[in-house]
C-alpha positions as CSV (number, residue, x, y, z in Angstrom):
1,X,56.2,-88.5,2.0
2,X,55.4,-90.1,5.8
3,X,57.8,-88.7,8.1
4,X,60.6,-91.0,9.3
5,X,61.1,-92.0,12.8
6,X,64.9,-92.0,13.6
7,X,66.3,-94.3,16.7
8,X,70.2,-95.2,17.4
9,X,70.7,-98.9,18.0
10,X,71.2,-99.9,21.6
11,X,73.7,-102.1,20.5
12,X,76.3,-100.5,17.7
13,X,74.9,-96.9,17.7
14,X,73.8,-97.1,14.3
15,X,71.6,-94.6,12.9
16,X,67.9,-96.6,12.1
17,X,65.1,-95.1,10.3
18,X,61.1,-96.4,11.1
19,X,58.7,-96.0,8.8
20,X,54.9,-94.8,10.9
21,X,53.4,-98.3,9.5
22,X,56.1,-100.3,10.8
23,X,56.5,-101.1,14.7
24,X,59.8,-102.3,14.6
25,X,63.5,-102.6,12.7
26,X,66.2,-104.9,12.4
27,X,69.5,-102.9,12.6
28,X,71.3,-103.9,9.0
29,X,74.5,-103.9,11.0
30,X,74.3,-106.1,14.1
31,X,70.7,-107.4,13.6
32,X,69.2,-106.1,17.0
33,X,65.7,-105.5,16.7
34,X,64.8,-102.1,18.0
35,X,60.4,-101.3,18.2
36,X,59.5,-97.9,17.7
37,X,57.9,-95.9,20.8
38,X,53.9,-95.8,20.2
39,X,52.3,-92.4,20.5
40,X,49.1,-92.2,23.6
41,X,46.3,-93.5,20.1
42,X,48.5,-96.1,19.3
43,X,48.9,-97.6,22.5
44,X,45.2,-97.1,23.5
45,X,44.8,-98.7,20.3
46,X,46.8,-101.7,21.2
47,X,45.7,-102.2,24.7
48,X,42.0,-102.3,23.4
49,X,43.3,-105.1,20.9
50,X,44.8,-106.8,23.5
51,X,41.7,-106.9,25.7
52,X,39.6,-107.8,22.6
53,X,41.9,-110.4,22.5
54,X,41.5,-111.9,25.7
55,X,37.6,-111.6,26.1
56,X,37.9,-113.4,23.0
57,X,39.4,-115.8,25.1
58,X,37.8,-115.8,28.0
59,X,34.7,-116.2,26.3
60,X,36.2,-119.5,24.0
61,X,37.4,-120.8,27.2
62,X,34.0,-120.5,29.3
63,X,32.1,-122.4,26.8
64,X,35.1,-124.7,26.1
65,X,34.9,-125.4,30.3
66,X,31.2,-126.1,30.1
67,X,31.3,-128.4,27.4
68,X,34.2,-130.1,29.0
69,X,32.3,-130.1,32.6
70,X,29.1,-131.6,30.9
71,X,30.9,-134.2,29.2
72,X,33.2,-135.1,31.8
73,X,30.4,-135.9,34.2
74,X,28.4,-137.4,32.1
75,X,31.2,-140.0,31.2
76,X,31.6,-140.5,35.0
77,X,28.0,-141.4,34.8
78,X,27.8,-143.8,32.0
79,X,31.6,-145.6,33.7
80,X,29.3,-146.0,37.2
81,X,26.4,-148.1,34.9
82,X,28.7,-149.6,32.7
83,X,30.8,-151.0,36.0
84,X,27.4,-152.3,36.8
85,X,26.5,-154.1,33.8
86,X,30.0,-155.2,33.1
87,X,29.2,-157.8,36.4
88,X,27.8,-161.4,36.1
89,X,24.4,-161.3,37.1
90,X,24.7,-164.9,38.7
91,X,21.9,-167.3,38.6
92,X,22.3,-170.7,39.5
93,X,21.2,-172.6,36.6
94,X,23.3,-170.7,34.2
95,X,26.4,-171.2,36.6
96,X,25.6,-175.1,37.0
97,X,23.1,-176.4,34.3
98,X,24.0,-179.9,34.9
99,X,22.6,-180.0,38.5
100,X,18.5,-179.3,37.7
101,X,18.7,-182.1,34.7
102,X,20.5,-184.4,37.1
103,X,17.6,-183.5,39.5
104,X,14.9,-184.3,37.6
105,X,16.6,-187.8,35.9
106,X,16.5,-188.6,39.7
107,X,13.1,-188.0,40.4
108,X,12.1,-190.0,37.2
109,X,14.1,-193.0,38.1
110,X,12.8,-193.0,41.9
111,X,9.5,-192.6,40.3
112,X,9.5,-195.5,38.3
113,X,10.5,-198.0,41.1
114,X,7.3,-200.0,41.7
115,X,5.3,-198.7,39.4
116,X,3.7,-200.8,36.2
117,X,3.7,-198.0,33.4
118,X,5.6,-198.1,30.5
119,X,8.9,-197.6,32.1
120,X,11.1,-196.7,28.7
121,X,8.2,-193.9,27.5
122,X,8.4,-192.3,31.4
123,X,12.6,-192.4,31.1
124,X,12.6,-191.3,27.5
125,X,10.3,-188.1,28.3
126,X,12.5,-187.4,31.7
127,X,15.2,-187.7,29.6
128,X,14.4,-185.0,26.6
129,X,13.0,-182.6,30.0
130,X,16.2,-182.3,31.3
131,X,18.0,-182.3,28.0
132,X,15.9,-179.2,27.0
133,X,16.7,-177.6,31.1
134,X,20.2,-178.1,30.0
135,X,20.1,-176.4,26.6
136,X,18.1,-173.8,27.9
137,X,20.9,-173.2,30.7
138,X,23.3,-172.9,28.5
139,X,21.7,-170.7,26.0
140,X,20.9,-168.4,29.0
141,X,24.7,-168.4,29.9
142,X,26.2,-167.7,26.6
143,X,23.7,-164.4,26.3
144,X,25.1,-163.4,29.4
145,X,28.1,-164.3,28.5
146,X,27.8,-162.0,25.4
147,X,26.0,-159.1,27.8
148,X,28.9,-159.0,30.0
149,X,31.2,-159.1,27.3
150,X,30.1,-156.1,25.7
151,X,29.7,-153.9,28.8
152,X,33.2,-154.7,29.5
153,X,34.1,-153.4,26.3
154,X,32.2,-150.5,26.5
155,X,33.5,-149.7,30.2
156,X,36.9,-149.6,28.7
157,X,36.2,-147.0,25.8
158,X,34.7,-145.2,28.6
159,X,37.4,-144.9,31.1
160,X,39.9,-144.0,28.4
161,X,37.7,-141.4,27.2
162,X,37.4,-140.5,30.9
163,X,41.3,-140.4,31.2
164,X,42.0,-138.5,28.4
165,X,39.0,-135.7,29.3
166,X,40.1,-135.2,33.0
167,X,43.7,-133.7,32.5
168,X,41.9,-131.5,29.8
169,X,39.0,-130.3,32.3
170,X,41.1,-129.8,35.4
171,X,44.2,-127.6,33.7
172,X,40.7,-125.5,32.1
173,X,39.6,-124.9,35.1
174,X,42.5,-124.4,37.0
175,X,43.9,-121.2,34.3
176,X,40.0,-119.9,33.5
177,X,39.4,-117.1,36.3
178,X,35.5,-116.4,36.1
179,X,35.7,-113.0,38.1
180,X,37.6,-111.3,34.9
181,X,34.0,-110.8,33.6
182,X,30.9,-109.9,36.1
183,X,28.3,-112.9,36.0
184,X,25.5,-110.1,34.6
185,X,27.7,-110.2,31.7
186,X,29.0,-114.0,30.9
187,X,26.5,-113.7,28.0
188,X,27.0,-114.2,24.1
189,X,25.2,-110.6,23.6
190,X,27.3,-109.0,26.5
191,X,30.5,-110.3,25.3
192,X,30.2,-109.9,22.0
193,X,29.0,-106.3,22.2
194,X,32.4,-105.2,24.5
195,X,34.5,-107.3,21.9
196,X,33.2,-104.8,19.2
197,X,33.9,-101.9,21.2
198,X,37.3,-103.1,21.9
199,X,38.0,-103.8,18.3
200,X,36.6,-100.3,16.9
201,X,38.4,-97.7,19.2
202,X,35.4,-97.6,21.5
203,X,36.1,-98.7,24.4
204,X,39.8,-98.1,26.4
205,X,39.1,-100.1,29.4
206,X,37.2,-103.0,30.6
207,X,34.6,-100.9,32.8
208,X,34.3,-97.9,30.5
209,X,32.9,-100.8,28.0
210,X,30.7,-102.7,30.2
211,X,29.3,-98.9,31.0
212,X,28.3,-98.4,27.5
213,X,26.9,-102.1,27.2
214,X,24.5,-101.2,29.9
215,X,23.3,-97.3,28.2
216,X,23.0,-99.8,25.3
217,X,20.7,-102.3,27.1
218,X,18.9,-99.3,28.7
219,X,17.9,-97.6,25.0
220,X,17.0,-100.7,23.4
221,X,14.4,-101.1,26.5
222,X,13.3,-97.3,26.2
223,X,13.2,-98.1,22.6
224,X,10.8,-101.1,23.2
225,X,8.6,-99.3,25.3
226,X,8.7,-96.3,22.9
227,X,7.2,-98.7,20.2
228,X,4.8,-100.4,22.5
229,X,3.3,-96.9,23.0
230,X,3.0,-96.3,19.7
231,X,1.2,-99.6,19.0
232,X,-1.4,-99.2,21.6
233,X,-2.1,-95.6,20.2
234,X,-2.7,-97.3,17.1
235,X,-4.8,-99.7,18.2
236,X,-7.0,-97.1,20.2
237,X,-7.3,-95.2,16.9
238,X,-8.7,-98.0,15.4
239,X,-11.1,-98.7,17.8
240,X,-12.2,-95.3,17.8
241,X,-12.6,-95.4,13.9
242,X,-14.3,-98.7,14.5
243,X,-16.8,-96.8,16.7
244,X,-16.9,-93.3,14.7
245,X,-18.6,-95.7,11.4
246,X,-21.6,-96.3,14.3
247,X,-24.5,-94.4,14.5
248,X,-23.6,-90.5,15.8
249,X,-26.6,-90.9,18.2
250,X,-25.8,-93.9,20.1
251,X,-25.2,-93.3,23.9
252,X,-23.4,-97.0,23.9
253,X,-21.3,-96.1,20.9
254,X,-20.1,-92.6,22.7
255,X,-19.6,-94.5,25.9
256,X,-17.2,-97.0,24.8
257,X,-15.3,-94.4,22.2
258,X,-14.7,-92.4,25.5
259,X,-13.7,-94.9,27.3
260,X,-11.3,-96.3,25.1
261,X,-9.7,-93.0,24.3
262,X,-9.3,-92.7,28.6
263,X,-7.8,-96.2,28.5
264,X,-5.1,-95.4,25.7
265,X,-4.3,-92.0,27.7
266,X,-3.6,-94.1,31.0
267,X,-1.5,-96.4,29.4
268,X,-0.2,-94.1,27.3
269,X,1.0,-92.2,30.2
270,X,2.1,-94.9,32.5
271,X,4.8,-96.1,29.6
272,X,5.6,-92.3,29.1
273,X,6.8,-92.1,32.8
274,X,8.3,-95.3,32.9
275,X,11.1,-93.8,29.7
276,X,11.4,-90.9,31.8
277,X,11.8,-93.5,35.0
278,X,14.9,-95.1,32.8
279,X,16.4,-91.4,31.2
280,X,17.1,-90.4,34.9
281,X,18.9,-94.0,35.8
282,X,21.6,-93.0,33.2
């Protein structure tokens, strides 16, 4: 049976028993909640939760501020052309369609004084000219009409989405501090990779787990390099089985064999010294 921890209550001086699992007890006589003293794991283990915790956050919130950002500015954008569009673009035709009709009846009826043609046909065709300038003026104004109308709307879906995105975007970025986290590491793989070592007991601190983040970027690049070197000694190998099926005798044959074998040494070696290059930066 688990060992009990005993405490007196700060309030009646009742005698209260905690269980290792539990963190805290309600005293069955007054009600005060007394928490049990952690031992040095358990509170390592909490303070790792707790930074877990708020990388977790930090990282929800950078992402959260960038989406925000992009959004908000792009709204700003669209309100600027909108405000634009949402404007009559005044032509004088459409604002006064009666004026070029009454124009050209004039013209027709000075035309016809003193002349001999058919007087009625000339009127008649003046006539349906500045009939079809009039219905085309107005046709013109009711699209614009219709343009302007639904800019407007548009505009206004646009500044209330605008409205209710600023507040959100400005109390974001006034609570998100950027410096809790380096910039080298405001990264999904970074983050991610110190969360984990927060949540498994790895990591007590938030330097002591960037520290192992970078020995962990450094052996997956020695491990890289590692395999690199053994893919180019397997390619020189089959180049040099290539050339070993040739004919014994031929100085070409021999030539290139040895030269390939001195080209996968020099490469060979160059990688070799640059994992020796990275084992002494750690």
């Amino acid at each position: 049976m688990a060992e009990l921890f005993e405490y007196k209550c700060p309030s009646c001086g009742a005698l209260l028993k905690i269980r290792p699992e539990e963190s805290f007890v309600k005293c069955s006589y007054c009600g005060t909640i007394v928490e049990r003293e952690l031992d040095e794991d358990e509170k390592a283990n909490a303070s790792a939760k707790k930074l877990a915790a708020k990388l977790e956050k930090y990282k929800n919130d950078m992402y959260e501020l960038e989406r925000l950002k992009d959004r908000f500015l792009s709204t700003g954008v669209r309100v600027k052309e909108l405000e634009k569009d949402s404007v009559r673009q005044t032509k004088f035709m459409h604002e006064c369609p009666l004026v070029v009709p009454i124009i050209i009846m004039t013209l027709v009826v000075i035309g016809l004084i003193g002349t001999n043609e058919d007087k009625g046909a000339t009127f008649l065709g003046g006539l349906v000219l500045a009939g079809g300038v009039y219905i085309w003026s107005m046709i013109g104004r009711s699209k614009e009409d219709t343009r302007v109308k639904e800019a407007s709307e548009k505009l206004a879906a646009a500044r209330k989405e605008l409205k209710e995105i600023q507040p959100q975007y400005e109390k974001l970025k006034a609570s998100f501090d950027p410096d809790v986290v380096p910039i080298q590491y405001r990264n999904d793989k970074a983050l991610d990779y110190v969360i984990t070592l927060f949540r498994t007991g790895q990591a007590s601190n938030i330097g002591d787990a960037f520290r192992r983040y970078d020995e962990h970027l450094h052996y997956e690049k020695m491990e890289a390099m590692q395999q690199q070197q053994i893919d180019l000694q397997k390619q020189q190998l089959r180049k040099m089985d290539q050339m070993s099926s040739n004919d014994p005798n031929d100085l070409g044959s021999a030539a290139l064999k040895a030269g390939a074998a001195v080209v996968g040494v020099v490469a060979a070696t160059k990688i070799g010294k640059e994992i020796i290059k990275n084992l002494k930066e750690l």
